[in-house]
N, CA, C and O of each residue as an XYZ file, in Angstrom:
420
protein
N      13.256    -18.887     -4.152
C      12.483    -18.813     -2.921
C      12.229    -20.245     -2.438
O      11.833    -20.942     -3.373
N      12.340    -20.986     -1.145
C      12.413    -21.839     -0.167
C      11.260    -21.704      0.040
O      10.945    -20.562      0.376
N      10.156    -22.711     -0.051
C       8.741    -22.786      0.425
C       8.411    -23.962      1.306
O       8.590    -25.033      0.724
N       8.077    -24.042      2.262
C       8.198    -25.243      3.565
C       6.913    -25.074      3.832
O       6.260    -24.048      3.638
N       6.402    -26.479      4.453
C       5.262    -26.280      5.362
C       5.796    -26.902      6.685
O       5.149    -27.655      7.413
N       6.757    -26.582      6.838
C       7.426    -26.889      8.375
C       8.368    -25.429      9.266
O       8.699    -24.507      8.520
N       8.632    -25.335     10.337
C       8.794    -24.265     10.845
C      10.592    -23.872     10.452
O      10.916    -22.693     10.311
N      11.347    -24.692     10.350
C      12.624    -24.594      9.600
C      12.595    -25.487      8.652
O      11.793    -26.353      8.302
N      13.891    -25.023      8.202
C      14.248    -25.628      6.577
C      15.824    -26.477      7.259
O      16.704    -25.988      7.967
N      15.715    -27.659      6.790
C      16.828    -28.026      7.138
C      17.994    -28.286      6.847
O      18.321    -29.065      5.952
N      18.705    -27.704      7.521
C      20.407    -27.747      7.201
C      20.747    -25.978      6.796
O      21.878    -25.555      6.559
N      19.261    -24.983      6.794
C      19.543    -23.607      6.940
C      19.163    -22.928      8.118
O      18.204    -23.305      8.792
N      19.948    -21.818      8.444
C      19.734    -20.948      9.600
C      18.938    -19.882      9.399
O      19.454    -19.266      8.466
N      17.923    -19.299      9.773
C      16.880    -18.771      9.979
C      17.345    -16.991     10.564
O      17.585    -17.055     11.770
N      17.449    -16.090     10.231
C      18.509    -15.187     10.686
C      17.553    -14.082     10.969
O      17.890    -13.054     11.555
N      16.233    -14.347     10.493
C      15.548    -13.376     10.460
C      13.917    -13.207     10.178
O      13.590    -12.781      9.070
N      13.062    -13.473     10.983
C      11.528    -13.387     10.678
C      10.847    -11.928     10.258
O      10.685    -10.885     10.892
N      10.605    -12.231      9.242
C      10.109    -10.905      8.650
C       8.354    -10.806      9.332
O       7.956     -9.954     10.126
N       7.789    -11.601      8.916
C       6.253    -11.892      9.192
C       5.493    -12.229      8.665
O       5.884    -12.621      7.565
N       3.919    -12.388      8.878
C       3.268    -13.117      7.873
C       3.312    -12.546      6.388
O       3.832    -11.514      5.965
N       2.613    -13.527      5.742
C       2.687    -13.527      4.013
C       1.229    -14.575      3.980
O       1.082    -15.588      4.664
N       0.295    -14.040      3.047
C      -0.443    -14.395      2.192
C      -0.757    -14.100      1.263
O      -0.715    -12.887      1.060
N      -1.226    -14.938      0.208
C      -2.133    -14.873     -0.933
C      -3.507    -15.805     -0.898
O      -3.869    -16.778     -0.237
N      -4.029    -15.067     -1.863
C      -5.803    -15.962     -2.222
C      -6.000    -14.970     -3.032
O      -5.608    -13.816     -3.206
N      -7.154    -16.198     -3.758
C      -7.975    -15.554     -4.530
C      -8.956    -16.541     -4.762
O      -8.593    -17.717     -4.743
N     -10.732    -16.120     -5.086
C     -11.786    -16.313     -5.226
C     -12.175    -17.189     -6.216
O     -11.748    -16.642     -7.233
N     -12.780    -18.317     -6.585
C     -13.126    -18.988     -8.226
C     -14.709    -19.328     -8.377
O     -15.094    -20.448     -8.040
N     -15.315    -18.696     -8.709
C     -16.916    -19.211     -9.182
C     -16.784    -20.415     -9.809
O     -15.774    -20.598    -10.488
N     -17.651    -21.319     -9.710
C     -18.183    -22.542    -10.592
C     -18.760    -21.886    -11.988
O     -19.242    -20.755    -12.047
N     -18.629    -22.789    -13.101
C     -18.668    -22.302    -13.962
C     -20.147    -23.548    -14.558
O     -20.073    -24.775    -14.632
N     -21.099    -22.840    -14.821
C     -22.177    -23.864    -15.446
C     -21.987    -24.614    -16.065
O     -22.234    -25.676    -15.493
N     -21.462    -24.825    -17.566
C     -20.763    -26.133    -17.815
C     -19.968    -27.087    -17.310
O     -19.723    -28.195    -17.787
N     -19.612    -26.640    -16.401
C     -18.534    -27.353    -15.059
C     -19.285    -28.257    -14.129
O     -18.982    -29.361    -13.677
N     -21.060    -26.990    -13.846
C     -21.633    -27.758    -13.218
C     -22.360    -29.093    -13.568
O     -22.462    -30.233    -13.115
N     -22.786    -28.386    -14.559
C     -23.461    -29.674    -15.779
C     -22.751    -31.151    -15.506
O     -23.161    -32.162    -14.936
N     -21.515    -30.825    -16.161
C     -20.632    -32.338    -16.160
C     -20.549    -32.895    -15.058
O     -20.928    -34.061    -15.172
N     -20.074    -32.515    -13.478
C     -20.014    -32.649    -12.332
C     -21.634    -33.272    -11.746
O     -22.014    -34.130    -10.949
N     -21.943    -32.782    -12.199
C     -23.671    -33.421    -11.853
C     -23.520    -34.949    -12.947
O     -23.577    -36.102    -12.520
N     -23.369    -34.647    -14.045
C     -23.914    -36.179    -14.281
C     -22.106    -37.383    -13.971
O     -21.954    -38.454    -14.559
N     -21.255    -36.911    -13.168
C     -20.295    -37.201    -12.974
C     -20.564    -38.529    -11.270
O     -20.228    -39.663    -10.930
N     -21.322    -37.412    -10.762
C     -21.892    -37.708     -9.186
C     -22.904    -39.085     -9.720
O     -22.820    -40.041     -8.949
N     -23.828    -39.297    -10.916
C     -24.732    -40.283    -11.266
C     -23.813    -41.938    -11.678
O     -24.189    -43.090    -11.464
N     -22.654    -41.481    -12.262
C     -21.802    -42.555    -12.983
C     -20.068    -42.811    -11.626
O     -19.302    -43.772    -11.540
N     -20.082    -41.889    -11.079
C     -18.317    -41.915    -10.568
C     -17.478    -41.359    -10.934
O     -17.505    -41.141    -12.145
N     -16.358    -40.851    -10.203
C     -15.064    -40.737    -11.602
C     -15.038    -39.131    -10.166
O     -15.582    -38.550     -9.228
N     -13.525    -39.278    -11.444
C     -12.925    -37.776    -10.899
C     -13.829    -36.490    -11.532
O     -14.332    -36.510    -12.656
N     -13.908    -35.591    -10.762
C     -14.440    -34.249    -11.338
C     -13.415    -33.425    -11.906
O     -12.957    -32.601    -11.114
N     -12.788    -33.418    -13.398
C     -11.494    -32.419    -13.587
C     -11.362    -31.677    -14.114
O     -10.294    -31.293    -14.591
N     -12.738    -31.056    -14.254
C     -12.825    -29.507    -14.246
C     -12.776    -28.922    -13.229
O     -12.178    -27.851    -13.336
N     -13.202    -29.179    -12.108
C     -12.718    -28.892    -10.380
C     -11.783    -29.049    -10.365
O     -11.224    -27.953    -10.334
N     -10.936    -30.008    -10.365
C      -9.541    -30.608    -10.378
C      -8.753    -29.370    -10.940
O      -7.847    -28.822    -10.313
N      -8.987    -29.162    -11.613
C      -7.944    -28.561    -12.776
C      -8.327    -26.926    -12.242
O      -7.377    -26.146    -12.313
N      -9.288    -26.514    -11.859
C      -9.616    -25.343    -10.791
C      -9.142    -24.566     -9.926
O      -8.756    -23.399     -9.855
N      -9.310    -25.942     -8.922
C      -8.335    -25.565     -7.794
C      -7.274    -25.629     -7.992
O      -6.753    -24.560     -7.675
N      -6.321    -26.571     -8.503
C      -4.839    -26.028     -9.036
C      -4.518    -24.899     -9.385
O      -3.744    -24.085     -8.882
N      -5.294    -24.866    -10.493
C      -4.839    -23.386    -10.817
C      -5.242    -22.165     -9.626
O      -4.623    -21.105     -9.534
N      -6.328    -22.531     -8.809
C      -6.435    -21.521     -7.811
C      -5.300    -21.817     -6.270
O      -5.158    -20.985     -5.374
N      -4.748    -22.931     -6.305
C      -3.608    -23.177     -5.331
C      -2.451    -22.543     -5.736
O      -1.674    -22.140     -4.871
N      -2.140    -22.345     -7.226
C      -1.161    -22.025     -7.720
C      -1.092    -19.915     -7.976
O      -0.065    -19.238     -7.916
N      -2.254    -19.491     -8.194
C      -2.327    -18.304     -8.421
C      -2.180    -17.813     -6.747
O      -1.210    -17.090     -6.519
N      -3.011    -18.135     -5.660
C      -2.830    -18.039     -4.199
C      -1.184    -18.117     -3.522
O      -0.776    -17.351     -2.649
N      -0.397    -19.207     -4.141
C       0.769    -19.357     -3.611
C       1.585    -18.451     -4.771
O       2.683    -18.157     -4.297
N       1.464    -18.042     -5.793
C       2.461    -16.787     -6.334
C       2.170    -15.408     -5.843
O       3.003    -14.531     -5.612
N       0.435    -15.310     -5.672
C       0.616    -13.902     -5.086
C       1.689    -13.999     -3.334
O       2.512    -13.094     -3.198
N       1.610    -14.858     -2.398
C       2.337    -14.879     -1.472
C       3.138    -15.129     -1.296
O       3.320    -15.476     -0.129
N       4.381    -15.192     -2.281
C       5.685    -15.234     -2.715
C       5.891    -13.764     -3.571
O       6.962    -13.189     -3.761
N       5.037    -13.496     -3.857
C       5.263    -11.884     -4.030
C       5.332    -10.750     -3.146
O       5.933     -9.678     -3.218
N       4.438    -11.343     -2.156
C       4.354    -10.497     -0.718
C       5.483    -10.095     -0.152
O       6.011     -8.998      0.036
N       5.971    -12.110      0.277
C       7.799    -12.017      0.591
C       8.437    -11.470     -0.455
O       9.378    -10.706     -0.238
N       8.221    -11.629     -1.154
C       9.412    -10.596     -2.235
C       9.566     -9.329     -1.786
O      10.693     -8.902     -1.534
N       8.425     -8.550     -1.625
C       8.336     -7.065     -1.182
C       8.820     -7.006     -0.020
O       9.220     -5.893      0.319
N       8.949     -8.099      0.939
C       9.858     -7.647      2.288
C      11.143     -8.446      1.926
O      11.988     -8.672      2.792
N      11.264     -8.802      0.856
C      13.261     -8.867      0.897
C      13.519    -10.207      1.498
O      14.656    -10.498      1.868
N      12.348    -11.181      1.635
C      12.562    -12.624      1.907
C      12.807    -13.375      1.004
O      12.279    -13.256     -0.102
N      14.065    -14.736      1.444
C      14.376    -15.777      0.573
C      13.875    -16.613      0.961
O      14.678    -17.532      0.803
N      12.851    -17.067      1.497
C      12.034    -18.206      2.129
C      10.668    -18.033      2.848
O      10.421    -16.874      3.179
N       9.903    -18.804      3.096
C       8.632    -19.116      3.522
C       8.800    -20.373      4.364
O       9.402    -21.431      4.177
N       8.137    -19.940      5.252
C       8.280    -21.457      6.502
C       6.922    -21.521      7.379
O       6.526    -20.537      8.004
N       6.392    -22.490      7.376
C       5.768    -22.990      8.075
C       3.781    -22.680      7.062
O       2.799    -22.163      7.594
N       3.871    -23.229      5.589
C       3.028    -22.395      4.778
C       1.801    -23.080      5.176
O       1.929    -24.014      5.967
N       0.147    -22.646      4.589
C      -0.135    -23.510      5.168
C      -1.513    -22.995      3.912
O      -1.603    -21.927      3.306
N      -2.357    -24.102      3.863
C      -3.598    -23.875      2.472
C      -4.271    -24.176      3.412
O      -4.039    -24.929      4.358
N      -5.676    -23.197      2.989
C      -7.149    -23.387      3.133
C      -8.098    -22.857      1.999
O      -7.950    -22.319      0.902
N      -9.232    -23.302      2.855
C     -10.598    -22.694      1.552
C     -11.600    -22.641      2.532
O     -11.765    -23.343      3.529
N     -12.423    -21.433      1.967
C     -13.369    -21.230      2.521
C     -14.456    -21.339      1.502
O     -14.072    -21.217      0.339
N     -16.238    -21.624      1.765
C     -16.998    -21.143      0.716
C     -17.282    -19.346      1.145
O     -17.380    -18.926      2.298
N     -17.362    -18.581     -0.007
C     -17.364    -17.224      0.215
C     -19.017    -16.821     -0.022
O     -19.460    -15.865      0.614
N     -19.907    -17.574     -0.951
C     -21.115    -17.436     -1.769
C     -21.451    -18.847     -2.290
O     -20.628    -19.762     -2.260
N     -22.632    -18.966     -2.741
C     -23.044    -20.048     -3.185
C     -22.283    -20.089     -4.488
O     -22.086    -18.984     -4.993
N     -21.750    -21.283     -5.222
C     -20.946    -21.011     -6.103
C     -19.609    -20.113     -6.464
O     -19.015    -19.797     -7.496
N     -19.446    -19.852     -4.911
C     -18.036    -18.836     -5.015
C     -16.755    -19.456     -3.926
O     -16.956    -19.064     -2.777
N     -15.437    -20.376     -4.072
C     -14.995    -20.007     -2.992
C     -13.571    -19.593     -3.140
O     -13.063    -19.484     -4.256
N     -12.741    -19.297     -1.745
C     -11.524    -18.758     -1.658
C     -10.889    -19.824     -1.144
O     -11.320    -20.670     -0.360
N      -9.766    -19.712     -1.675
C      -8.672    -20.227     -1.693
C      -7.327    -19.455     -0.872
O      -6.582    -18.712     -1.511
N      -7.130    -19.692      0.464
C      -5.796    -18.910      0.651
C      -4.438    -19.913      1.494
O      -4.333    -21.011      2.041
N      -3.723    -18.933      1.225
C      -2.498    -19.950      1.054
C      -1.526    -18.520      2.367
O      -1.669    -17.307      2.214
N      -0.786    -19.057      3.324
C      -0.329    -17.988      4.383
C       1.216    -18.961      4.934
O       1.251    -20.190      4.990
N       2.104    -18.248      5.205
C       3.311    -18.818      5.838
C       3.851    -17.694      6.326
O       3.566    -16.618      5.800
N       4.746    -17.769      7.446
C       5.936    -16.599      7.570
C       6.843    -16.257      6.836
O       7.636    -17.198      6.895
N       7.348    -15.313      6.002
C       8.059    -15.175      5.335
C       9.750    -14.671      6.401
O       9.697    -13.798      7.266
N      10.839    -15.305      6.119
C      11.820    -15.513      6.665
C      13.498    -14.727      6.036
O      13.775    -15.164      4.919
N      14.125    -14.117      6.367
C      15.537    -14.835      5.240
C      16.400    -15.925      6.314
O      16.593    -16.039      7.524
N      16.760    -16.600      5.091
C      17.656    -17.400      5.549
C      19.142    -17.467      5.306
O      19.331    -16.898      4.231
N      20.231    -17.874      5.778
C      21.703    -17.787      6.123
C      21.865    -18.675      4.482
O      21.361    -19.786      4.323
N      22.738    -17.866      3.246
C      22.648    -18.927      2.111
C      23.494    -19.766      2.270
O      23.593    -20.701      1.476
């Protein structure tokens, strides 16, 4: 699967727009997470228990929406695109959306 955040892929032909495709999913803060992150904000530094969070929540978001296209018979994604929202105090979403396409192999 071809994953772009641009509207073509280049040097392939585009033969066919299937339609949108997303994934997301939700991640609570985790109290020990918060703990460290608080005395993190007093000294500096990276937060990488967040760090390491959202990856994994960028990464679970962009497989469910490569599964989507799977179910419509797409070899590509074009034009993808990430956001986040907060959903709850201590809760947010993560979603990840592109057109799913086939393309000319």
């Amino acid at each position: 699967m071809i994953i772009v955040n641009t509207e073509t892929i280049q040097g392939k032909e585009i033969l066919e727009v299937l339609g949108l495709v997303q994934g997301s999913t939700i991640r609570a803060k985790h109290l020990g997470k918060d703990i460290a992150a608080g005395l993190k904000q007093i000294i500096g530094g990276e937060l990488k228990g967040y760090s390491q969070m959202l990856s994994e929540a960028r990464e679970q978001a962009l497989q469910r929406m490569v599964s989507e296209a799977e179910k419509m018979k797409a070899n590509a994604i074009v034009n993808v695109r990430f956001t986040s929202s907060n959903i709850m105090g201590g809760a947010s979403e993560i979603l990840v959306y592109g057109t799913a396409v086939k393309i000319k192999d």
